[in-house]
N, C-alpha and C positions, 0 to 999 in steps of 0.2 A: 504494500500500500504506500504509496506518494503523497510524503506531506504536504498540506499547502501554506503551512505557517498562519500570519496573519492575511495574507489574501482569501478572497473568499473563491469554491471553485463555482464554476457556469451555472447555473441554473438549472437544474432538471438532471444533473449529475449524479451519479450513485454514489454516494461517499459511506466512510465508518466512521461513526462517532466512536473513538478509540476510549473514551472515559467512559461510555454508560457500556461500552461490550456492541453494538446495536448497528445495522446498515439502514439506512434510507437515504429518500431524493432532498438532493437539496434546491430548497425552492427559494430563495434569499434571504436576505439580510435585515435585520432588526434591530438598528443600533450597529453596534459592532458584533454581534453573535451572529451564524448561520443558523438561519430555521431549516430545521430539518424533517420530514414527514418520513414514519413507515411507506416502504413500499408496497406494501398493499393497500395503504391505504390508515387512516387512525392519525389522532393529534399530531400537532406540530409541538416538537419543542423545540429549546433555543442552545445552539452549543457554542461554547466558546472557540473561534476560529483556529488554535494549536492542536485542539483536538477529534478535528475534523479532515481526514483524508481523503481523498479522491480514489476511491473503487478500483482497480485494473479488471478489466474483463465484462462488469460490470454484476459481478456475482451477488445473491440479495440474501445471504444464508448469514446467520451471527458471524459474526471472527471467530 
């Protein structure tokens, strides 16, 4: 998995929120945190952007 640091990645991207263990789409920014939805579908929450990585493959299974 590829860090993004403090930049935020694309929109609609699969990332890992590496702190809660968890994959979903990242649908943008709220402040300085990425919101992040399950891929299937279910709440947004908000993660802080060091702990939000950009998916390779685009795989949607826990880490």
């Amino acid at each position: 998995m590829s860090k993004v640091g403090h930049d935020h990645p694309s929109v609609v991207t699969v990332v890992g929120d590496q702190a809660a263990n968890v994959v979903g789409v990242h649908r943008g920014r709220a402040g300085p945190f990425a919101m992040v939805r399950p891929v299937d579908g279910g709440d947004e929450w908000q993660a802080p952007p060091e702990n939000v990585a950009q998916r390779k493959g685009g795989k949607h299974e826990r880490e």
